[in-house]
SERO-4910 file (N, C-alpha, C, O; in steps of 0.05 Angstrom, whole numbers):
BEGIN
 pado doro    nc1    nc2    nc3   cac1   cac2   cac3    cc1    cc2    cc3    oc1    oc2    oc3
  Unk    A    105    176    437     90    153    447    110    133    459    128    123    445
  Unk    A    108    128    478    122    101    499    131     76    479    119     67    460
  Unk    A    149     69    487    148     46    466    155     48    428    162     30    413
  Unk    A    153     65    424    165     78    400    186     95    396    191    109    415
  Unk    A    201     97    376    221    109    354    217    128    337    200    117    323
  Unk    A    222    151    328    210    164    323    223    160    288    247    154    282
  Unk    A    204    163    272    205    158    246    220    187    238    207    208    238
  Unk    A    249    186    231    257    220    223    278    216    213    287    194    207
  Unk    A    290    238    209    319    241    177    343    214    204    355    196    192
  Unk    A    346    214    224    364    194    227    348    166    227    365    151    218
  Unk    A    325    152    233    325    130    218    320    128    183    319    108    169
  Unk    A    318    152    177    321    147    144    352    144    136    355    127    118
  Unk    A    377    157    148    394    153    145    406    120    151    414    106    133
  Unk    A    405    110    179    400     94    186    397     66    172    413     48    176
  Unk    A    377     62    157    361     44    133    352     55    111    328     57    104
  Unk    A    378     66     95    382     73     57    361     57     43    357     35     53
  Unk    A    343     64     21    336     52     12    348     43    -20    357     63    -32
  Unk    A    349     20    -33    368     10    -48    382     32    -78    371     43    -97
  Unk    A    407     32    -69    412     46    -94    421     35   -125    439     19   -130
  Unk    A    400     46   -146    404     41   -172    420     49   -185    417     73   -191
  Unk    A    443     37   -193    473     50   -207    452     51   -230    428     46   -233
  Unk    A    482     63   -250    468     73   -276    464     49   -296    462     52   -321
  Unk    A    463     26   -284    465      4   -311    431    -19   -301    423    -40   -310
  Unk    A    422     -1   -283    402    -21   -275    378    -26   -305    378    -15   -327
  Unk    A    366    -37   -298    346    -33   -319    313    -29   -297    310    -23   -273
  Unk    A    293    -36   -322    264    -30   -310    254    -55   -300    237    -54   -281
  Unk    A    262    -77   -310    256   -102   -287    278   -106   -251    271   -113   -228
  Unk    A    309    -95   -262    320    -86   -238    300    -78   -212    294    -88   -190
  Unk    A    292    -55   -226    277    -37   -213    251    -36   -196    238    -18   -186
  Unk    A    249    -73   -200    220    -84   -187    196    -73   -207    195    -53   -223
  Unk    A    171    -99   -199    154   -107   -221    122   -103   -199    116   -119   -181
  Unk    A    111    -86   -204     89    -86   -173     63    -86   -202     60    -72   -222
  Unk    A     47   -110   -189     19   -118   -202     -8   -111   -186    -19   -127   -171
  Unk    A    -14    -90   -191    -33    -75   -181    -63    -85   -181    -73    -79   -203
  Unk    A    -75    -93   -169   -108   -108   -167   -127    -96   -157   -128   -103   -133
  Unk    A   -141    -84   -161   -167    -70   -146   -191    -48   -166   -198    -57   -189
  Unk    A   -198    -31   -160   -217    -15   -162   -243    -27   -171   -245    -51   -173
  Unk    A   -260    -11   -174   -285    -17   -174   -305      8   -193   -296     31   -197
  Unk    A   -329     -1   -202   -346     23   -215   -353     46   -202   -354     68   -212
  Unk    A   -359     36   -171   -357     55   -154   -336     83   -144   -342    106   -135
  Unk    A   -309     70   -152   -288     94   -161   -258     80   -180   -236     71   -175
  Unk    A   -277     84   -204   -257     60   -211   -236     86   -225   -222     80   -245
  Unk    A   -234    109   -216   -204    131   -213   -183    123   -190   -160    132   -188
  Unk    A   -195    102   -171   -180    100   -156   -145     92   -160   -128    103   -146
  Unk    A   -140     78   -177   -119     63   -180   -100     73   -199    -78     64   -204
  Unk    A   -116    103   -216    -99    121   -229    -81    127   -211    -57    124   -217
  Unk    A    -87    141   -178    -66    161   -159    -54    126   -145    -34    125   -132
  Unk    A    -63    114   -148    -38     91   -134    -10     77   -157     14     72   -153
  Unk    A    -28     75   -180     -7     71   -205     16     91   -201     40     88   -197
  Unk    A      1    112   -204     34    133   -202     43    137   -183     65    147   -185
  Unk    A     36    133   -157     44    128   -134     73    103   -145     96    107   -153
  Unk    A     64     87   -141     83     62   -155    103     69   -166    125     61   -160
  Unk    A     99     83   -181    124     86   -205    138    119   -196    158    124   -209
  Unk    A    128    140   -177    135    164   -173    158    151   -147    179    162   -142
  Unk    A    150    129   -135    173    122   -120    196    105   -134    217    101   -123
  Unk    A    190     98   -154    220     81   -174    210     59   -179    220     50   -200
  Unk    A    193     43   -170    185     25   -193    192     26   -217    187     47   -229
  Unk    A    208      0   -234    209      1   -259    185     -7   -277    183      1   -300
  Unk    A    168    -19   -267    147    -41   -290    119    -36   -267    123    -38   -242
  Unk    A     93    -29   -279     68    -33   -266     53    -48   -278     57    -52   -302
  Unk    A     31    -62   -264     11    -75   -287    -14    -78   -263    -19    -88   -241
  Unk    A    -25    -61   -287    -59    -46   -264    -76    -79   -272    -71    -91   -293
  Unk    A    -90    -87   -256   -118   -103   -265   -133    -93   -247   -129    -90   -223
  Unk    A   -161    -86   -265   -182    -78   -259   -210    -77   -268   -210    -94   -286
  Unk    A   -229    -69   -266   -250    -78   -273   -253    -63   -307   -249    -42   -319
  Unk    A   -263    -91   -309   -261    -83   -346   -270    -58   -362   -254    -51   -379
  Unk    A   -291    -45   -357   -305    -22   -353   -283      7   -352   -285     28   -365
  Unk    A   -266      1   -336   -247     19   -333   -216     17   -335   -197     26   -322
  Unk    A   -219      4   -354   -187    -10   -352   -175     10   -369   -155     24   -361
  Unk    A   -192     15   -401   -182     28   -424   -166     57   -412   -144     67   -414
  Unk    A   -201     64   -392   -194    104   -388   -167     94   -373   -146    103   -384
  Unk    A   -163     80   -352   -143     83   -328   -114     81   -350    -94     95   -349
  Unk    A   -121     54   -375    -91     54   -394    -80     84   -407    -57     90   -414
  Unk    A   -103     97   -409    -93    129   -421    -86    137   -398    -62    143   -395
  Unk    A   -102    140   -378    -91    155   -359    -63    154   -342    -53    173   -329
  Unk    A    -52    124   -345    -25    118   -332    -13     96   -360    -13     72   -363
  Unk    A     -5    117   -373      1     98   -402     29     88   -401     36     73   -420
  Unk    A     45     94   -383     61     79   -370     56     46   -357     71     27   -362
  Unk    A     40     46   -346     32     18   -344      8      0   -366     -9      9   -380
  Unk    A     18    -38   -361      7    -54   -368    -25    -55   -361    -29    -45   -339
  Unk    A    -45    -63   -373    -75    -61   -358    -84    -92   -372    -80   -101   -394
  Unk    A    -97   -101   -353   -108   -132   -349   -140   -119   -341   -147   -109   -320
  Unk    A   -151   -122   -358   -182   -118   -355   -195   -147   -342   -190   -169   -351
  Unk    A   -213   -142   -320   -222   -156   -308   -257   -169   -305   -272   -150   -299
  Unk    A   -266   -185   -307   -298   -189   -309   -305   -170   -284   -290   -165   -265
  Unk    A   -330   -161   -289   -343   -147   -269   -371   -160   -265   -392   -160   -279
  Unk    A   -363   -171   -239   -398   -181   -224   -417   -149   -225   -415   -125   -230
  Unk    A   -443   -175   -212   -469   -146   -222   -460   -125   -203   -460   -104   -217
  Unk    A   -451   -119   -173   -445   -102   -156   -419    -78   -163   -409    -59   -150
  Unk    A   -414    -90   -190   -385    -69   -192   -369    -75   -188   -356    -54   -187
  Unk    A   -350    -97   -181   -334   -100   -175   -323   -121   -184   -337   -137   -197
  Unk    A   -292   -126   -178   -279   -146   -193   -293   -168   -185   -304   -169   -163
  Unk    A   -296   -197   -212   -313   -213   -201   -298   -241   -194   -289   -254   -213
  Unk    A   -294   -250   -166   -287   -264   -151   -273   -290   -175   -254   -304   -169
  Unk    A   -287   -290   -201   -269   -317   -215   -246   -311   -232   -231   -327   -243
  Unk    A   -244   -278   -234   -216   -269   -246   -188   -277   -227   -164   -271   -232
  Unk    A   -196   -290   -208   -169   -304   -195   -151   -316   -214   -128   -308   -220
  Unk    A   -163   -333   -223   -150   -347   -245   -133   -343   -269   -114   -356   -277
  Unk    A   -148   -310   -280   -136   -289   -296   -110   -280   -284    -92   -277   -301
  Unk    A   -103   -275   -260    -83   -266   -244    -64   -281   -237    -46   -272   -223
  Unk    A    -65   -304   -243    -41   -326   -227    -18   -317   -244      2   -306   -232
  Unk    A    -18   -319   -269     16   -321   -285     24   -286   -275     43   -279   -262
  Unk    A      4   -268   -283     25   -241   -273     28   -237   -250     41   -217   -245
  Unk    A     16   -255   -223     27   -248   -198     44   -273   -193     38   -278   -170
  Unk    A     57   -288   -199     80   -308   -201    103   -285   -216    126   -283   -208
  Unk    A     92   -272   -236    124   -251   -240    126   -223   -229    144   -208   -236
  Unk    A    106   -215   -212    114   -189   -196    127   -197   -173    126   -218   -161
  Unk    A    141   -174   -169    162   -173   -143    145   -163   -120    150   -169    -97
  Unk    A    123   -144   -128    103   -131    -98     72   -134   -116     63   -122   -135
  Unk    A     63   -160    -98     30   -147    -96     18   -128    -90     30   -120    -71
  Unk    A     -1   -111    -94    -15    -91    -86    -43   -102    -91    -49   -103   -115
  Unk    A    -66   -111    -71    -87   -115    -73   -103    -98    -57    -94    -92    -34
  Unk    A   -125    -87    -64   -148    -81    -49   -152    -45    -58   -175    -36    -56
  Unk    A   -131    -27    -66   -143      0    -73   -169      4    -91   -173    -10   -111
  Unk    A   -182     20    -86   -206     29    -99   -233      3    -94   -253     10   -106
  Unk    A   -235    -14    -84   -249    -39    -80   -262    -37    -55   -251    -27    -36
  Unk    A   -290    -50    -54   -306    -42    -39   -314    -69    -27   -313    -69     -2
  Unk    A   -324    -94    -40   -332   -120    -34   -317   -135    -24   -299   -144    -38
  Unk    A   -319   -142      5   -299   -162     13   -299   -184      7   -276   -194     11
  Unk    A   -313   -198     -1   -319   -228    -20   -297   -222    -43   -279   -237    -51
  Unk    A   -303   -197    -51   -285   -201    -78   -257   -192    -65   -240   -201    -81
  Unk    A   -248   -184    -53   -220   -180    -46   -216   -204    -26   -193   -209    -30
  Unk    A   -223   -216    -13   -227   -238    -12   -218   -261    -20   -203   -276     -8
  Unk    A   -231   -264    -44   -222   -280    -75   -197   -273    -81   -184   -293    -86
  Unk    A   -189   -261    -83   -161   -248    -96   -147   -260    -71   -133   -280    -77
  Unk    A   -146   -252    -40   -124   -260    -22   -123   -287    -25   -101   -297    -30
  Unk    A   -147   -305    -22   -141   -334    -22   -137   -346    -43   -128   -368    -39
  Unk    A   -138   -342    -60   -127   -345    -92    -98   -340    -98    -84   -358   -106
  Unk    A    -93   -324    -96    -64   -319    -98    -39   -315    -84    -16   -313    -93
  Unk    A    -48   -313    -53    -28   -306    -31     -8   -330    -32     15   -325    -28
  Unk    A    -18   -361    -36     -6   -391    -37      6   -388    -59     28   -399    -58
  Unk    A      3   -376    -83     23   -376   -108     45   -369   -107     61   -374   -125
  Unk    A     55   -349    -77     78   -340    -86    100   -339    -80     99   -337    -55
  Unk    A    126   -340    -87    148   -351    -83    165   -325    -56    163   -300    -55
  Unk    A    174   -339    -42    182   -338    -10    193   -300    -10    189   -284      8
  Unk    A    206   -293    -38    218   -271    -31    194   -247    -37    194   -224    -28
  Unk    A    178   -256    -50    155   -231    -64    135   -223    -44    123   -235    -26
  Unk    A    136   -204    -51    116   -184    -23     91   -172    -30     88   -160    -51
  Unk    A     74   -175    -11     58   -165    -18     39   -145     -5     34   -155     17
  Unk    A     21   -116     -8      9    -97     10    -16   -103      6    -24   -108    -17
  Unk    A    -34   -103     32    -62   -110     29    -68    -69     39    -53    -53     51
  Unk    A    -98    -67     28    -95    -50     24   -127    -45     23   -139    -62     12
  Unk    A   -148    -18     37   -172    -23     38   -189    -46     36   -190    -55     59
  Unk    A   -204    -60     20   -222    -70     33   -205   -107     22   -219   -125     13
  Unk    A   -175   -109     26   -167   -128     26   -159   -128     52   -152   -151     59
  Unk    A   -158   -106     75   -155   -114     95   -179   -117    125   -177   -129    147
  Unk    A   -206    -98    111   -232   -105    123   -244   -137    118   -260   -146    133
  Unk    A   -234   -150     99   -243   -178     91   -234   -201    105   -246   -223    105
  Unk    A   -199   -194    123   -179   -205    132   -182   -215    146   -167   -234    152
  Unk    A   -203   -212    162   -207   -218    199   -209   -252    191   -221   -262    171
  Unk    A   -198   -265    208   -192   -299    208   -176   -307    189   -176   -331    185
  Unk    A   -160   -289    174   -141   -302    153   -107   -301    163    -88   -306    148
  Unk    A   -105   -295    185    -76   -299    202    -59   -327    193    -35   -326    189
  Unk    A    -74   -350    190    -62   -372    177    -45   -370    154    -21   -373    153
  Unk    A    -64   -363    131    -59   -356    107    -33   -330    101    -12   -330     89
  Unk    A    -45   -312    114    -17   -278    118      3   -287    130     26   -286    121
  Unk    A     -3   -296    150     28   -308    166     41   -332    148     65   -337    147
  Unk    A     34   -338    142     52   -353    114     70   -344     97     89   -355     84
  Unk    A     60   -319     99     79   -314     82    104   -299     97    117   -283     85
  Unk    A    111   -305    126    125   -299    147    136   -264    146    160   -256    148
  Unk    A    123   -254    143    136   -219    143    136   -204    120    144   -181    120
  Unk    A    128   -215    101    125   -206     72    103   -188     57     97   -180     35
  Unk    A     90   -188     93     52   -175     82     53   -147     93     56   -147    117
  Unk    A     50   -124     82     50   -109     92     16    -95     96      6    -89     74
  Unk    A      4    -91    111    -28    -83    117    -29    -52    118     -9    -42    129
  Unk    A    -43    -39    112    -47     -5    116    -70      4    122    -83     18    107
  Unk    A    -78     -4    149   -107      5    153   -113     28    177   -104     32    199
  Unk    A   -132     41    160   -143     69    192   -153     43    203   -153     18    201
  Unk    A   -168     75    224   -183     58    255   -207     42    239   -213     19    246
  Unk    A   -218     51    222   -247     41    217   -236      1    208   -244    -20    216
  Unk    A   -217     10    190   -207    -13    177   -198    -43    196   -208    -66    195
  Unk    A   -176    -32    212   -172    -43    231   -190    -52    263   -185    -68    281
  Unk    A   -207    -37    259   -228    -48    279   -239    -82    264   -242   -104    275
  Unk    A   -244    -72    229   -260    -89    221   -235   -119    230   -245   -140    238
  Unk    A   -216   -117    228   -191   -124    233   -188   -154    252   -188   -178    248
  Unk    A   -185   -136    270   -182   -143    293   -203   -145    309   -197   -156    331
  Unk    A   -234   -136    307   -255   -140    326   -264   -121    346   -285   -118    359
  Unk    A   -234   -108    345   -239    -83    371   -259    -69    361   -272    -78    342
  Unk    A   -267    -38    376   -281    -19    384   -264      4    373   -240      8    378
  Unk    A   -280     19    356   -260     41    353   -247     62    375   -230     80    371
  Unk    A   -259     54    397   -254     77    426   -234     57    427   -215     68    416
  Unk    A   -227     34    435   -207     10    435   -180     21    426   -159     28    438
  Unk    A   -188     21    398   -166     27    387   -158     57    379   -140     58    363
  Unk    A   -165     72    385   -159    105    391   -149    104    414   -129    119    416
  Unk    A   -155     89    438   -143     87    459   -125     80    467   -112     84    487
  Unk    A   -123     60    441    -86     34    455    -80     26    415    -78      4    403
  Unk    A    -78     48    405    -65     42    377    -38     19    377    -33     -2    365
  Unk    A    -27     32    392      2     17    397      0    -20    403     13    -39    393
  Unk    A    -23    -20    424    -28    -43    431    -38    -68    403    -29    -89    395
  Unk    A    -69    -41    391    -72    -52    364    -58    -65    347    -60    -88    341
  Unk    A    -41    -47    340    -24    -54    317     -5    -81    325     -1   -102    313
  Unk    A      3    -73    347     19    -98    361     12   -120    360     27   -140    358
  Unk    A    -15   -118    363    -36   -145    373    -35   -157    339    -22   -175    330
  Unk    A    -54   -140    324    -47   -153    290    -26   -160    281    -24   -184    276
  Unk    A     -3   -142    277     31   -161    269     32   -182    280     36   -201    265
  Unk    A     29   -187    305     32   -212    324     22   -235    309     36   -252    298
  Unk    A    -12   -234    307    -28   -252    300    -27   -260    273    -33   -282    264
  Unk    A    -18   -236    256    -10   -251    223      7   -246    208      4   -241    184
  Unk    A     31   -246    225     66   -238    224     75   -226    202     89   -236    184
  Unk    A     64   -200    205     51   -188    179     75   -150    193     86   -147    215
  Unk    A     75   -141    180     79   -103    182     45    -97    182     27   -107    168
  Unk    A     44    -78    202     23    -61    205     23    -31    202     28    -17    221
  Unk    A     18    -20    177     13     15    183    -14     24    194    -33     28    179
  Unk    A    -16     26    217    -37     41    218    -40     70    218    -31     85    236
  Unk    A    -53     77    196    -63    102    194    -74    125    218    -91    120    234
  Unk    A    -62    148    215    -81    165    233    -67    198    232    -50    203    215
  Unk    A    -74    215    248    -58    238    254    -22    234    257     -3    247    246
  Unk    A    -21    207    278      3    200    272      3    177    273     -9    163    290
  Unk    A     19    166    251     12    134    241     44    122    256     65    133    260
  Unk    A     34     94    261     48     71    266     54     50    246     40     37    230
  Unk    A     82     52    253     95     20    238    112      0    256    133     -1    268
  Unk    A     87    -18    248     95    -44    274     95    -70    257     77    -77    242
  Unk    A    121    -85    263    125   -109    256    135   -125    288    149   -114    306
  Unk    A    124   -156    289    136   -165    306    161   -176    318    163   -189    339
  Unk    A    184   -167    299    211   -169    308    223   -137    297    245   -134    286
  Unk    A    206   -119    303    238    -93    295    213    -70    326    194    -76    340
  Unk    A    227    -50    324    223    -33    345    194    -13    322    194     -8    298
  Unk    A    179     -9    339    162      4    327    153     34    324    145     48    342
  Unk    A    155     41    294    161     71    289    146     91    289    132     87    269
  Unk    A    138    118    301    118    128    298    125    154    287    140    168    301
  Unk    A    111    166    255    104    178    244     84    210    251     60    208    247
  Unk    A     94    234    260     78    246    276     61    267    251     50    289    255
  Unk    A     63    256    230     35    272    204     51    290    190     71    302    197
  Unk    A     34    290    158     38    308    150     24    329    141     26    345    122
  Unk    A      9    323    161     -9    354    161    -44    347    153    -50    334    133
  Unk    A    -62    358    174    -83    350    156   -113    352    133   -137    350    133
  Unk    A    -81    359    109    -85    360     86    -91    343     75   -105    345     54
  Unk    A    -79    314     90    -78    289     75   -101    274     91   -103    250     91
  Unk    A   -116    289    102   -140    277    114   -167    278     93   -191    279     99
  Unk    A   -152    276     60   -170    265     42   -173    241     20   -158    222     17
  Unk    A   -209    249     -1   -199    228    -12   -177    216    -31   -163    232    -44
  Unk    A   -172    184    -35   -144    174    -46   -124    187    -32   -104    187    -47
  Unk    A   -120    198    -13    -96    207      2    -79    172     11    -55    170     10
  Unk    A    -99    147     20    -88    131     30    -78    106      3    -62     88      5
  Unk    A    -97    113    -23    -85    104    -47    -61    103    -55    -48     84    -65
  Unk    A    -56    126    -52    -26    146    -50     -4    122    -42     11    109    -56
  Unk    A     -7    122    -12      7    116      1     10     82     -6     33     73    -12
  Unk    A     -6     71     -6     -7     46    -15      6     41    -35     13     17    -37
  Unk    A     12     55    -54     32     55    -82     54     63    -74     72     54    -88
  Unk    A     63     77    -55     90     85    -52    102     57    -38    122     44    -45
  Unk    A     86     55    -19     93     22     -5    105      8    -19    129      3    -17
  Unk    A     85     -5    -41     97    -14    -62    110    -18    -72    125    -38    -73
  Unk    A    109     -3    -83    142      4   -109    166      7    -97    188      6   -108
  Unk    A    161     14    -65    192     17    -54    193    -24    -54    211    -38    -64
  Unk    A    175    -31    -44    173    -57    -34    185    -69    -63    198    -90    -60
  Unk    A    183    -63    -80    178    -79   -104    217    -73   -103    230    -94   -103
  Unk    A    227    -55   -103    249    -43   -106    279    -65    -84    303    -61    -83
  Unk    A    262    -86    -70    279    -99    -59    285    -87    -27    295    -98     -7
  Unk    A    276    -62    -32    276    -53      5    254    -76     21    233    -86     14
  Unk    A    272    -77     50    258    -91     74    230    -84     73    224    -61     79
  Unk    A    212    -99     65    178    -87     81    176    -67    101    165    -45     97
  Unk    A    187    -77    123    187    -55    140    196    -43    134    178    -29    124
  Unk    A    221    -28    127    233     -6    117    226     10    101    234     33     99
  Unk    A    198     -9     77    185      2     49    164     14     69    160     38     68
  Unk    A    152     -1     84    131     15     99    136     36    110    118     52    106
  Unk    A    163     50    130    172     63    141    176     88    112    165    110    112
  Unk    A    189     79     94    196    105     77    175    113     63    176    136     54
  Unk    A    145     94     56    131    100     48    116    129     60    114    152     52
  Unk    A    106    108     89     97    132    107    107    161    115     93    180    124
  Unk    A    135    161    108    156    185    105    146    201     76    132    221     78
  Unk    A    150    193     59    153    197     35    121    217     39    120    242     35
  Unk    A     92    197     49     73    207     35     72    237     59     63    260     52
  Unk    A     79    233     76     76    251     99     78    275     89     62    293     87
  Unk    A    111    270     81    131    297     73    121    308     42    125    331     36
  Unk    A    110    293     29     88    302      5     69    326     12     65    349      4
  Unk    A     58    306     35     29    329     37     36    359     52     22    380     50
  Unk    A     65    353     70     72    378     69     80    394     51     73    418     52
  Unk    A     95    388     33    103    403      8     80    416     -1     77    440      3
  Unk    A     61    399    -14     25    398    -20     20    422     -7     14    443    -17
  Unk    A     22    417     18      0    446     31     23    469     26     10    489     32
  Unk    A     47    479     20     58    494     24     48    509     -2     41    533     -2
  Unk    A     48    496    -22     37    502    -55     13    501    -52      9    493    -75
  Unk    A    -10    502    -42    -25    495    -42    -47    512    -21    -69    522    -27
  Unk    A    -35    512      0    -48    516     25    -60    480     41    -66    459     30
  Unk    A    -59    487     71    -66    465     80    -89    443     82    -91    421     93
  Unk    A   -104    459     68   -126    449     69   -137    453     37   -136    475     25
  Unk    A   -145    430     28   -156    436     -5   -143    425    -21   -153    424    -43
  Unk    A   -115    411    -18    -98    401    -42   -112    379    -49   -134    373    -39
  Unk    A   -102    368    -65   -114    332    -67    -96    309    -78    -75    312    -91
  Unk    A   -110    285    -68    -85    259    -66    -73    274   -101    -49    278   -103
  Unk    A    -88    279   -120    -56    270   -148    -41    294   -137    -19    295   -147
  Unk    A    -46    315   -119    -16    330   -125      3    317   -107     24    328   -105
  Unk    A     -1    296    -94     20    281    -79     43    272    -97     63    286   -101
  Unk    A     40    247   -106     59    225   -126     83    253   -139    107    252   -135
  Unk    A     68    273   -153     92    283   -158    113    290   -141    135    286   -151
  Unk    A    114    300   -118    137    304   -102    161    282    -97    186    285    -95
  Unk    A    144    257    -94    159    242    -86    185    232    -99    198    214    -88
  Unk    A    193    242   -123    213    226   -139    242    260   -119    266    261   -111
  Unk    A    223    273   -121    252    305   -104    261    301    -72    280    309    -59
  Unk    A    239    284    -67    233    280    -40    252    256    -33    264    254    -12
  Unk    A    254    239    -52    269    202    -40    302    216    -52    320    210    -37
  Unk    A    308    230    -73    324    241    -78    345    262    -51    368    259    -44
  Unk    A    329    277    -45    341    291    -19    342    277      4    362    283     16
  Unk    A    327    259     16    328    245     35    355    218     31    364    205     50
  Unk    A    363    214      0    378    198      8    402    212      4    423    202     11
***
């Protein structure tokens, strides 16, 4: 694609992602506070949890809807769980903001919006907490924290480069306003046009995904196959973001190795697997052999 770089083993070489001598510890290691799901799939945030921590995250801490906090603590008993009120619709209920201020003042990467459906309530969460937080901490918006976004460029751009967004076409239409023919047609333009407007990193999702920020050259990702054209496939990815992010790598760079990372997963995935039929949890495991060989 015109105008792009191609995302491959020489810009991974290129931009290392941070190395942990042997004396680091698990706060070293970045602290990512995970916010989302819903009754509707409230498994969602099991395959992003380990997402998180399959990329080196030291410390997670899931909040989620109360209902499902317990199963998700067995299920990723590695991480902290903050059970959340749940409005009548299922979903986190817009006044647990308040619940969330002290542990997102001590994470190093937000992660809002996986498994969540209500934009009011993801919503609540961006304008509630995006002003809490101190200049170096980062944070990924993430399904329906980024369908809710449209007019919040004030607020994201505040936090001057620190936001990283991960939306398909559907997401990003809601986005930006376009037409999905729009943006199938001029992705590049898309993405361009959003970083611009809320000085933010843009992944947009697709066959071959883009990473665009408005001061670095913009990278394009040509798939990993589509295997990963399922569900929690983009949960996945959203946790790897993360935890690299949380890890002190550049945003863009966390975005860039994310999108690497989940790519080169789903190829592994289909090789074990076949290409068609795997599913997002057999991802997260590759990735700890995968950031290993690549660096």
């Amino acid at each position: 694609m015109t105008g792009t770089e191609p995302l491959d083993a020489d810009w991974l070489a290129a931009h290392p992602l941070p190395d942990h001598h042997a004396g680091t510890d698990k706060n070293a290691r970045g602290r990512v506070l995970l916010i989302g799901g819903s009754m509707f799939v409230p498994g969602a945030l099991a395959l992003t949890g380990e997402a998180v921590l399959r990329s080196g995250a030291g410390k997670l801490q899931v909040a989620t809807v109360d209902a499902a906090a317990m199963a998700l603590g067995v299920r990723i008993p590695e991480a902290a769980m903050i059970a959340l009120p749940t409005d009548e619709e299922g979903e986190i209920d817009p006044a647990a903001v308040a619940r969330l201020e002290k542990p997102a003042r001590h994470a190093d990467t937000l992660l809002i919006g996986p498994g969540m459906v209500s934009k009011p309530s993801a919503a609540a969460l961006i304008e509630g907490l995006l002003d809490l937080l101190e200049p170096e901490q980062s944070v990924v918006l993430d399904a329906a924290a980024i369908s809710c976004a449209n007019g919040m460029h004030a607020l994201v751009g505040r936090r001057a480069g620190r936001v990283i967004m991960t939306p398909h076409h559907g997401e990003m239409a809601s986005l930006s306003g376009r037409d999905l023919e729009d943006i199938a047609g001029d992705p590049l333009g898309s993405a361009q046009e959003i970083a611009e407007r809320y000085a933010s990193i843009v992944v947009l999702k697709a066959a071959e995904t883009l990473i665009v920020s408005p001061d670095r050259t913009p990278l394009l990702y040509r798939g990993g196959g589509v295997g990963l054209a399922t569900g929690g496939s983009g949960d996945v990815l959203a946790g790897i973001i993360a935890g690299l992010a949380a890890q002190g790598t550049d945003p863009f760079d966390a975005a860039a190795w994310g999108v690497w990372l989940h790519g080169e997963a789903g190829r592994r995935a289909a090789e074990r697997h076949g290409a068609i039929g795997f599913l997002a949890r057999d991802l997260p495991v590759e990735i700890p052999r995968l950031r290993e060989e690549a660096c």
